[in-house]
C-alpha positions as CSV (number, residue, x, y, z in Angstrom):
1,X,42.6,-35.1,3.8
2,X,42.2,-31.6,4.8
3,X,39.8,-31.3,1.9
4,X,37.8,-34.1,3.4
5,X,37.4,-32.9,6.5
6,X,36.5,-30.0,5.3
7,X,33.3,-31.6,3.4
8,X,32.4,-33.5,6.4
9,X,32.0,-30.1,8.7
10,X,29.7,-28.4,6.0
11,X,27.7,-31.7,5.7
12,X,27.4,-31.6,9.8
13,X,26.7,-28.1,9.5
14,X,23.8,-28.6,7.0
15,X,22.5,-31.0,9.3
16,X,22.4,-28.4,12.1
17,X,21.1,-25.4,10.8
18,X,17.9,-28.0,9.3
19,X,17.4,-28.8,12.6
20,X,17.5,-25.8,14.1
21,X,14.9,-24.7,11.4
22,X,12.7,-27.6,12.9
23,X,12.9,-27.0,16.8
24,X,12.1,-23.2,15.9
25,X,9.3,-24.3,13.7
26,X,8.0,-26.6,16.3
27,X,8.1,-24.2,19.1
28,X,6.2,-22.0,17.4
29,X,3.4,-24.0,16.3
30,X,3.2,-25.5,19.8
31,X,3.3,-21.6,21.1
32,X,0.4,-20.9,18.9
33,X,-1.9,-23.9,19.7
34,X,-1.5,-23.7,22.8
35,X,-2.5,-20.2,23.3
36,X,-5.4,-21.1,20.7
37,X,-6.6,-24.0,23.1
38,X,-6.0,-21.4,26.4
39,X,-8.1,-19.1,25.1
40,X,-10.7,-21.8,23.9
41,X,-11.1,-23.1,27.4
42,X,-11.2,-19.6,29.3
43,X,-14.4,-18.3,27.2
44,X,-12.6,-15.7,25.4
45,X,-12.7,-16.9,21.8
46,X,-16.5,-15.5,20.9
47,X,-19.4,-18.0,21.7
48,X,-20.7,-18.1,18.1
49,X,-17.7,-19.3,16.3
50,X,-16.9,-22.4,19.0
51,X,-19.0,-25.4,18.2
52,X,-22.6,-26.0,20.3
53,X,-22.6,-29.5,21.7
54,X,-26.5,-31.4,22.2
55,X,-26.4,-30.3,25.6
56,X,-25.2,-26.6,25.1
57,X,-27.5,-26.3,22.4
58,X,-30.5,-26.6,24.5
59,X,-30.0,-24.7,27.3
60,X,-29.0,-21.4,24.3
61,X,-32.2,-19.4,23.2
62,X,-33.7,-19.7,20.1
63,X,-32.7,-16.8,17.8
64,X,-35.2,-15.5,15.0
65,X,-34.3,-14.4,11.6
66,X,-37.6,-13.0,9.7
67,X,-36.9,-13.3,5.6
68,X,-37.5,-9.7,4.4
69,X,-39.6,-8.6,2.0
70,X,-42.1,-11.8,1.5
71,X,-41.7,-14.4,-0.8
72,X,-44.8,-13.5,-3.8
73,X,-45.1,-16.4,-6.6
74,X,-47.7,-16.7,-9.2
75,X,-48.8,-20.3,-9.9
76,X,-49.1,-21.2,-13.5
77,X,-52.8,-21.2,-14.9
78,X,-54.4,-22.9,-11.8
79,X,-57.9,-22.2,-11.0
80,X,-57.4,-22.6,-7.3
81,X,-55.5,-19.9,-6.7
82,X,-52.8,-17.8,-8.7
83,X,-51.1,-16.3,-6.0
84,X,-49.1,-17.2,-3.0
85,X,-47.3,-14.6,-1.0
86,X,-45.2,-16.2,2.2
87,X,-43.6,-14.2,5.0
88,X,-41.1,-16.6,6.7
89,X,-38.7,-16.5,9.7
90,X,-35.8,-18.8,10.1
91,X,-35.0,-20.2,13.8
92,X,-31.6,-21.1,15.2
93,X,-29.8,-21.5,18.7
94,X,-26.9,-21.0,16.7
95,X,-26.0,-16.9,15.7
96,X,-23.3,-18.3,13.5
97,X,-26.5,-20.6,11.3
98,X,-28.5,-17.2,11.2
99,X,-25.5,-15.2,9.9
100,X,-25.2,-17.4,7.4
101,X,-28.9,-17.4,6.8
102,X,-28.3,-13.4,6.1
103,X,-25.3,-13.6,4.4
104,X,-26.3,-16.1,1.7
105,X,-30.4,-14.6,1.7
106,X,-29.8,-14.4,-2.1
107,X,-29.0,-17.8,-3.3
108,X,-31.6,-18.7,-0.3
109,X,-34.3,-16.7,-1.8
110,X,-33.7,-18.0,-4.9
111,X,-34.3,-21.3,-4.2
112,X,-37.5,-20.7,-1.5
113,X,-39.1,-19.3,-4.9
114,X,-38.3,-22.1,-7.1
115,X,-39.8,-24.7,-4.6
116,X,-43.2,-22.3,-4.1
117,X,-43.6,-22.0,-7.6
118,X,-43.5,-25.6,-8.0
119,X,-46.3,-26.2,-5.6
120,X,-50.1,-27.0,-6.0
121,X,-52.1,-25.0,-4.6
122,X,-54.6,-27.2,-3.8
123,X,-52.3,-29.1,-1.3
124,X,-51.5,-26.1,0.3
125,X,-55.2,-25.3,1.5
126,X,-54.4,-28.3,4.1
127,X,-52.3,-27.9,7.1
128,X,-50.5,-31.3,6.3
129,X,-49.5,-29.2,2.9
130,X,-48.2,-26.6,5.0
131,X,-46.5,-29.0,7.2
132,X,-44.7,-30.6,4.3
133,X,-43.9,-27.2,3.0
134,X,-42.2,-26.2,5.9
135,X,-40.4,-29.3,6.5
136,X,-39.2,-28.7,2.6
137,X,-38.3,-25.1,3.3
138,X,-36.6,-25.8,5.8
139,X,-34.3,-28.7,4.2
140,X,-33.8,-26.3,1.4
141,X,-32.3,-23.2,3.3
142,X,-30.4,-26.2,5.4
143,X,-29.0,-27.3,1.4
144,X,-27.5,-23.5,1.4
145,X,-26.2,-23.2,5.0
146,X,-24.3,-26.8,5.3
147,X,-23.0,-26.1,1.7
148,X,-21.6,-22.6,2.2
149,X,-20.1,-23.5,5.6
150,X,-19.5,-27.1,6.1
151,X,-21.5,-26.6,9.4
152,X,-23.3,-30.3,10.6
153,X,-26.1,-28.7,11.5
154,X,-28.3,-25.6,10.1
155,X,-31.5,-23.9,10.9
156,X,-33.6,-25.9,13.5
157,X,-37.3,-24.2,12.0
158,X,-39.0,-22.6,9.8
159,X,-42.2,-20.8,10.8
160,X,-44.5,-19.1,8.2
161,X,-45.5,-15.3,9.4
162,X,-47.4,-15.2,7.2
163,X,-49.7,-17.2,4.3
164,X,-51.8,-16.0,1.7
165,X,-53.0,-17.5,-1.1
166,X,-55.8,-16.0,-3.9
């Protein structure tokens, strides 16, 4: 009998210390969220990393981002023209979008060339060619941002700085 009792108090013991080990856990966490969330709601976490809302978002001012050094692409044998160089600038209300913009220029830049090179020329002379071009820029360097960061939105525009074509 004494050996029984003896199992039963390190069983309740067990018991104990596991739940011990769970209150302390959960204090913690609930420590740490709320002092995440009291932060949150007094401003102090920076503005770029909380989430912009429809209404916040419009009321923030639009932030440029100019692509650096210009996009140059040669267009395979046309005789319309065989050159296309393309300064572009990026706009966001966001800071944490044109970050992202900077930080990921590469794979960016990469794929801005592939979709110039791929374009007639003759299209481009029209401004509805240059409105679809920017409307596919701008989906493409969206492609990278939403990708790299799981952000719902990216870039809101894409304006050309500058076009020529010979």
């Amino acid at each position: 009998m004494a050996q029984q009792n003896k199992l039963d108090l390190s069983e309740e013991q067990k018991k104990s210390s596991k739940s011990v080990v769970f209150i302390v856990l959960g204090t913690v966490s609930g420590t740490l969220v709320a002092v995440f969330a009291a932060l949150y709601l007094l401003g102090i976490v920076p503005p770029q990393h909380r989430p912009v809302g429809d209404a916040e978002a419009r009321e923030l001012p639009m932030i440029y981002f100019t692509m650096e050094p210009a996009f140059v692409v040669n267009f395979k044998s046309n005789p319309d023209a065989r050159l296309l160089q393309l300064g572009l600038s990026v706009a966001s209300r966001n800071q944490a979008v044109i970050d992202t913009v900077k930080k990921h220029s590469p794979m960016i830049r990469n794929n801005v060339l592939l979709l110039l090179s791929a374009e007639e020329p003759a299209a481009l002379r029209t401004a509805e060619g240059k409105e679809a071009l920017r409307a596919e820029l701008l989906k493409a360097i969206n492609g990278v941002v939403l990708k790299q960061t799981g952000y719902k939105q990216g870039a809101e525009e894409v304006y050309f700085t500058a076009f020529i074509m010979q």
